[in-house]
N, C-alpha and C positions, 0 to 999 in steps of 0.2 A: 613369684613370677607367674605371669599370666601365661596362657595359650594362646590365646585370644589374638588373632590376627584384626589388626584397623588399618583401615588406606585414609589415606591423606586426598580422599577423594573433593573436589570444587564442587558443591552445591549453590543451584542459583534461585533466585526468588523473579518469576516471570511476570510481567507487569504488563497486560494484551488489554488494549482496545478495539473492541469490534463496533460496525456502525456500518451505515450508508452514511453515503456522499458524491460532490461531485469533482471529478479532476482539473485543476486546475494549473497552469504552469508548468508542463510537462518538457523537463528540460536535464541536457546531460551537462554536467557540473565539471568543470577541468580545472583541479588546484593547481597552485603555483607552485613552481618547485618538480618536487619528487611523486607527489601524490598522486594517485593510481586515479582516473574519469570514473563518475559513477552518476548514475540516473537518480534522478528527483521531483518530487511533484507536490503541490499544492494540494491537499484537498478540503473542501469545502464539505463539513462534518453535520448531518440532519440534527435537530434532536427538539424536541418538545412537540406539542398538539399539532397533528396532522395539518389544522385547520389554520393554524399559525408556526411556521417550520421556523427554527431559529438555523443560525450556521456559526459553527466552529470555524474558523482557519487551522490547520495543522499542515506545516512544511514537514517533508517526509523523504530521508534517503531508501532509494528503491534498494533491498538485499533479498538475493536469492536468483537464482536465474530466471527462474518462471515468471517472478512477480516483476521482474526485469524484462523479459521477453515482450508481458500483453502489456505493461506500460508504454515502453516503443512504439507498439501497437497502436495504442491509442495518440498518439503525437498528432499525427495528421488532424485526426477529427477536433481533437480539440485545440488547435489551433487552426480550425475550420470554423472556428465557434459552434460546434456541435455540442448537445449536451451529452456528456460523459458522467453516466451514474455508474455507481460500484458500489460492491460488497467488499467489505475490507476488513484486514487485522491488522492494528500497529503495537507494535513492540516499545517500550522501552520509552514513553513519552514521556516529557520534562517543559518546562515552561524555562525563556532564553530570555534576559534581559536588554534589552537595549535601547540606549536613545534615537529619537525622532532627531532624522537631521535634515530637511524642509518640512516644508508647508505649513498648516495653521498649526501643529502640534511642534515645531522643532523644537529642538535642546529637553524639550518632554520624558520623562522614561516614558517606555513600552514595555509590552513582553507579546513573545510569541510560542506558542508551540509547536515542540519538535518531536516525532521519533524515526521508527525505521517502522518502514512498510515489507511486510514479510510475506503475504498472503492476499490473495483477491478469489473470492466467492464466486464473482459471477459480473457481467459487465455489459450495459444497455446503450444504444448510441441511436440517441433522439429516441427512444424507449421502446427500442429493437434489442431483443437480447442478441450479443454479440457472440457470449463466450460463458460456459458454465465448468466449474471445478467438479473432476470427476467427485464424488463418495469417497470419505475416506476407504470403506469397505471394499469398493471397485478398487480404488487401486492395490492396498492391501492385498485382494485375491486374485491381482493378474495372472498369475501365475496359477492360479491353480484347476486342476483339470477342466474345471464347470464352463468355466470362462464368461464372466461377467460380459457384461453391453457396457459399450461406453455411452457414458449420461452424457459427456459435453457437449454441447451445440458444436464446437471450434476445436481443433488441437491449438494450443496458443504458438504455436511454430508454424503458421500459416501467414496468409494477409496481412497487409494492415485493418483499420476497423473503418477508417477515414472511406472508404468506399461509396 
């Protein structure tokens, strides 16, 4: 018989997409039933040669309060048609199946991508920075006697960005 103490501890394998983009569809979500509202958004995902930008669609549940707070934030403008760029991290993304049910594609598969949005870098409105995350490091050392500056342009518990 062993000493050897083992926990039954859950280990997870984390799956983060990072990128710019722009917000799209910035909307609070109310299931039917029992289900708790929660915020969601579109984003329109950069990627390829500066000179020729391609875009991603990726539907995204807002988790975490922060990244929940500057999303809100951002409603107005981008239903201002303003353009809404962001730094972004999403978690956990998966490709959705589903059939075309109008237009020239109906009865068509599709697929779309999903995940959860957990994090926002940094956020431009019509390419005014709005909002900067402090440093991991800053936050880490609030507390301690030196007392760091805060980098953010915005506390995300202010304004709207629609201004």
């Amino acid at each position: 018989m062993s000493n050897n103490t083992q926990t039954n501890e859950t280990k997870y394998f984390d799956l983060h997409t990072t990128g710019i983009g722009y917000f799209n569809r910035v909307r609070e979500v109310k299931p039917r039933g029992k289900g708790k509202p929660f915020m969601a958004v579109a984003i329109a995902a950069l990627h390829g040669a500066s000179d020729a930008v391609e875009y991603s669609y990726i539907d995204c549940n807002v988790v975490g309060t922060e990244a929940e707070k500057l999303v809100r934030r951002c409603q107005q403008a981008v239903e201002a048609d303003k353009k809404v760029l962001v730094s972004f991290r999403i978690g956990d993304i998966r490709a959705d199946a589903f059939t075309y049910e109008k237009g020239d594609k109906q009865g068509q598969p599709g697929a779309s991508l999903k995940g959860r949005l957990f994090f926002i870098g940094w956020i431009k409105v019509d390419g005014e920075t709005v909002y900067e995350a402090k440093p991991k490091e800053a936050v880490e050392s609030q507390d301690a006697p030196q007392g760091e500056t805060d980098t953010s342009t915005e506390s995300s518990e202010q304004h709207d960005f629609a201004a």
